[in-house]
N, C-alpha and C positions, 0 to 999 in steps of 0.2 A: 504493500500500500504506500510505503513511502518513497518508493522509486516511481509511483503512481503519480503519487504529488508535486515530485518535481519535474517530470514529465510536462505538466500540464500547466506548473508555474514557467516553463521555458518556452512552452508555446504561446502564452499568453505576452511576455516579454516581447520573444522574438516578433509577435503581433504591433505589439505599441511601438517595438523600434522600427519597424516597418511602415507604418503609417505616420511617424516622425518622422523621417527622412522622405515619404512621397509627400506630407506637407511641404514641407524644406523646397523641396524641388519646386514645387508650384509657385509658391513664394518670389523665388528669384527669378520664375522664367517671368510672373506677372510684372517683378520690377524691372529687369537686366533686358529682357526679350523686346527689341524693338517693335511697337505695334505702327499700325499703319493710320494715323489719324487725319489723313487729307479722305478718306471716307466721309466723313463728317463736317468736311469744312465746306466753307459756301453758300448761298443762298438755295435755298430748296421752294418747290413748287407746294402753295400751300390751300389753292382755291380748289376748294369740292367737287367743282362742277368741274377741272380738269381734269381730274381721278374718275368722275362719272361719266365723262362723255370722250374723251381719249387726249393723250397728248400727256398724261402724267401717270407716275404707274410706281404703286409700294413695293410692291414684292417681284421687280424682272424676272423671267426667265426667257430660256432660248426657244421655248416651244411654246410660248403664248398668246400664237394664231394660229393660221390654218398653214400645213404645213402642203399644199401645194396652189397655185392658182395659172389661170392664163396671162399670158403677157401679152395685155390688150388695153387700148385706152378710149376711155368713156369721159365727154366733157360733161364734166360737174356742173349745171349755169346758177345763178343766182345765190342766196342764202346758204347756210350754216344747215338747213332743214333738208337739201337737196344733199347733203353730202353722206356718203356710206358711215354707217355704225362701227365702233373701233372693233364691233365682233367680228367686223367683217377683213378684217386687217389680216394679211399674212403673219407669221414669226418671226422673230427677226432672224432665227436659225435659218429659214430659207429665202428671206429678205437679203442676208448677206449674200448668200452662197450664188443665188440667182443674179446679183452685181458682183462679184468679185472678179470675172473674166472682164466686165468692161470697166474697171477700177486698172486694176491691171494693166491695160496698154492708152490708160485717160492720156497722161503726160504728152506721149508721142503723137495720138493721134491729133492733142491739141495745140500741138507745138512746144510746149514746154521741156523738152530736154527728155531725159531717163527717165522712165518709168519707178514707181516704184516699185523696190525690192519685196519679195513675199515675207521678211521681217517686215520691211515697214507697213507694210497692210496687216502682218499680226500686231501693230500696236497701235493702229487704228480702231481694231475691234476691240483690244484691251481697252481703250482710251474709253471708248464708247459705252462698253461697261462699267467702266468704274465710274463716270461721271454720270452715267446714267443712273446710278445706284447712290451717290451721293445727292443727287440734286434731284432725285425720284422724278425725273421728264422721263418716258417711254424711250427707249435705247432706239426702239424702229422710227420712232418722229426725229432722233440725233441723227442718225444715218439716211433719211431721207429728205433733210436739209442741206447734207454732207454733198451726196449724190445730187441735187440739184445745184449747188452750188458750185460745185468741184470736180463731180464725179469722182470724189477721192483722191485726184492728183494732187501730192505734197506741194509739188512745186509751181504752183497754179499759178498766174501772176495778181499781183497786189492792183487794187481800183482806187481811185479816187470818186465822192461824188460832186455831183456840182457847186456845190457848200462846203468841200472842203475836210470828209472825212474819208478817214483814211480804212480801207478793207483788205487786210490780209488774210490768208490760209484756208484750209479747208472748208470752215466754214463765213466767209470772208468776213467776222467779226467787227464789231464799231474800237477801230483802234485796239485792235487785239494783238497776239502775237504770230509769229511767220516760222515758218520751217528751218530749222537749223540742224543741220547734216551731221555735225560734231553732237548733235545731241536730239539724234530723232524721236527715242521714247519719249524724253522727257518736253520736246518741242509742239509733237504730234497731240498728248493729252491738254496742253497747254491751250492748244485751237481750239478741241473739242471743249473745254474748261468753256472758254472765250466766248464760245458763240453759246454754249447752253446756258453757263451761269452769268455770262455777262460779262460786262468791262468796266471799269471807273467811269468808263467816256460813254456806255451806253448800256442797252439792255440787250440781254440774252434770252431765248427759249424760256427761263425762267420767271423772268420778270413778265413776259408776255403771257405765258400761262395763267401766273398770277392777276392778270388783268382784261385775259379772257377766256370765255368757259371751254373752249375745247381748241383739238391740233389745227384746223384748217384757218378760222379766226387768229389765232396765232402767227399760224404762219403767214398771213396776208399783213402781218402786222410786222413780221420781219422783214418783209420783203417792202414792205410801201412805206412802214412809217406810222402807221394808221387805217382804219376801217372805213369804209366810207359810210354817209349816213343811212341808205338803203341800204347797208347791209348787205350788197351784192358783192361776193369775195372776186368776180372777174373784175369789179371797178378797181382798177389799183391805182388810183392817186398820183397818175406818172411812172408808174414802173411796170413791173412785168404783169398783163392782164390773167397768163396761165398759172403763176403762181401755187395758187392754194389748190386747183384743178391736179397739178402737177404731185404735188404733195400728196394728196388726195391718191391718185394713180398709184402714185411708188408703193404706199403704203398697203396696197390694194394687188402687188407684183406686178406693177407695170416695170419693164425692162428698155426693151428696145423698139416694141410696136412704134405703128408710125401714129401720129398724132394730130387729129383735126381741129385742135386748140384753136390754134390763130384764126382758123376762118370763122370760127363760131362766134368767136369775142368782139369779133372787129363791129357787129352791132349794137354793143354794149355803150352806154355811155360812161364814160370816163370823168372823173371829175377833175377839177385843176385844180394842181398842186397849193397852188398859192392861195386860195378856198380854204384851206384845210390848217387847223394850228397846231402846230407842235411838231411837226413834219422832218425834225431835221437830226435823225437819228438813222432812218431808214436809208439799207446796205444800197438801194438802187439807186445810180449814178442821174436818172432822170430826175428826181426829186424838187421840188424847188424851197428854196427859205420860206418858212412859215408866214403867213400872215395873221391878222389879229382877230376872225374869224371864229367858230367854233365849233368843232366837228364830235357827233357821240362817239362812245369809246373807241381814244384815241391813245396809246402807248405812248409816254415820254421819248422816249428811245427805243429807237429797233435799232438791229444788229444787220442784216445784211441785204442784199439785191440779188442778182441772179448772177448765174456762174461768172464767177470771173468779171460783172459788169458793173459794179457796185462798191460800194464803200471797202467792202472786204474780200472783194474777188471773185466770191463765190456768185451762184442765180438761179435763179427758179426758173421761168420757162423759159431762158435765153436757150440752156440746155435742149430741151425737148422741142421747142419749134422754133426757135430763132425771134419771137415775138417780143421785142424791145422798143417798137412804137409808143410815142405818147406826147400828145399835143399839150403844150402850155404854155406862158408866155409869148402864144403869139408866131411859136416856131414850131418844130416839128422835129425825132430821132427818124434819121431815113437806115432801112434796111443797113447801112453800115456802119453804122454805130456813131454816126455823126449827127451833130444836134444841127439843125437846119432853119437859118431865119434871113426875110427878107434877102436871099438866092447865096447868103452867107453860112459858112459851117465851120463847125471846131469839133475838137476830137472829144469825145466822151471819158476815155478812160487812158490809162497809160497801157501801152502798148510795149510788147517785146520788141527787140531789133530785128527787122527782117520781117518782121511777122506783119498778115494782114488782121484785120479788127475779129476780137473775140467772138464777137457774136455771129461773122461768116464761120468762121472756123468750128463754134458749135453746132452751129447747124450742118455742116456737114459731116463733125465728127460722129452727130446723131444717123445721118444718111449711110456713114460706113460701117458702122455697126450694125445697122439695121441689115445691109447688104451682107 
């Protein structure tokens, strides 16, 4: 019995010393172990109705739509009311996969140099996650801002708008930051950061969330600046009419179909920029300085224009149909990205060397892929 006893006094020890030292351990990994706390940093999306009607989203995952669709496109016309339900949305698991081939060769076909590296597109989708998970916007609404703005090409070129701001990267952000080779991960999450949560100089995805109830409203707000007072997402205020259509599409697996945007919009009325207050946030380079006017919900600042044509490079349907018309002041954006008055033009945006205007160039890039 007494070799009984301490049998069982040593298993009881060797218990307590064992769960002292798995304490211990925990202890220091909680202290000493680096955690990851840009998780948590930033503005986050905090209005209901964006969580309820799409464009904000608590818990991402990669299979949180339909994991197949056609790649076809349907114009969206008028209102918030005409646009498809977020049920209706693809995943972003095959949102990516269904763009990665034309991500892939964006650079070259749009004249921007090297394509990027399949690293650098794995830390695009990183980017995309994890700021999609901090800032709770839908990962598929980040990537089909991306893709209209950029089509993903790191090295897109930087926009000016007519006012004077400045649109770099991916997703061409209000004064954001630009792609830096010596430091792609950390440059590449930096854009996605930019355009989702915003900039000191303007608003992002976020703040636009915040300001209106769902992704397409949104995005008519990154792209214009502001909504217009009917409510009709093809009025864009001087920037790109397909915009939120566009958006609308991707999110829906549109890829490469060919798109009858432009002709459908072209009887839309448009509003003038200069009508509208607050206007001078927004990525598209068409835009004009605010007047004293007052337009219903309207975003202090938006973040971008359409690919490459705008404040920050990126564009909504410059992309997809070439549609960057837009009468104001008395002039007119003719087919080459040239702002047009009394039989006078100047260039819209900054341009590469060698290269002709972004906006031929998208549209064709769109026509070769299609091909």
């Amino acid at each position: 019995m007494g070799t009984g006893r301490g049998t069982c006094f040593k298993r009881i020890t060797a218990s307590v010393l064992a769960a002292a030292i798995i304490a211990i351990i925990v202890a220091v990994c909680v202290v000493y172990i680096p955690r990851d706390h840009s998780i948590n940093d930033g503005p986050k999306v905090t209005n209901k109705e964006a969580f309820k009607n799409g464009g904000a989203r608590k818990h991402p995952s990669k299979n949180d739509g339909k994991d197949h669709a056609d790649d076809q496109y349907t114009y969206y016309p008028g209102n918030v009311s005409n646009y498809p339900k977020k049920d209706e949305w693809v995943s972003f698991n095959h949102m990516w996969k269904s763009n990665l081939l034309k991500m892939q060769t964006a650079c070259t076909k749009l004249g921007f140099g090297e394509n990027n590296s399949d690293e650098e597109n794995d830390y695009i989708k990183d980017g995309i996650q994890h700021v999609g998970k901090a800032s709770l916007v839908d990962q598929r609404f980040i990537l089909a801002i991306i893709m209209q703005e950029s089509t993903g090409c790191l090295r897109v070129n930087s926009t000016d708008s007519v006012h004077g701001v400045h649109n770099p990267g991916i997703m061409q952000s209000h004064n954001g930051a630009s792609f830096d080779e010596k430091d792609a991960k950390g440059s590449i999450r930096q854009m996605i950061k930019d355009g989702t949560q915003g900039t000191k100089a303007g608003d992002g995805l976020v703040q636009l969330l915040n300001k209106f109830p769902d992704a397409y409203s949104a995005a008519r707000g990154y792209n214009s600046g502001a909504l217009a007072k009917s409510g009709d997402l093809s009025d864009a205020i001087g920037a790109t009419p397909c915009y939120a259509s566009d958006i609308a599409n991707r999110l829906m697996g549109w890829v490469n179909a060919a798109s009858d945007c432009k002709k459908k919009v072209a009887s839309v009325p448009q509003s003038d920029p200069k009508d509208v207050q607050n206007l001078n946030s927004g990525t598209d380079s068409q835009q004009q300085q605010p007047s004293t006017t007052t337009e219903q919900n309207q975003p202090s600042q938006a973040a971008s224009s359409s690919t490459a044509s705008s404040t920050d490079g990126s564009s909504s349907s410059t992309f997809s149909d070439g549609s960057t018309d837009g009468v104001f002041s008395g002039g007119h954006w003719d087919d080459n990205g040239n702002y047009v008055k009394n039989e006078k033009r100047r260039r819209r945006m900054k341009l590469l060397k060698n290269q002709s205007c972004l906006t031929s160039s998208v549209t064709s890039y769109d026509a070769a892929v299609a091909a």
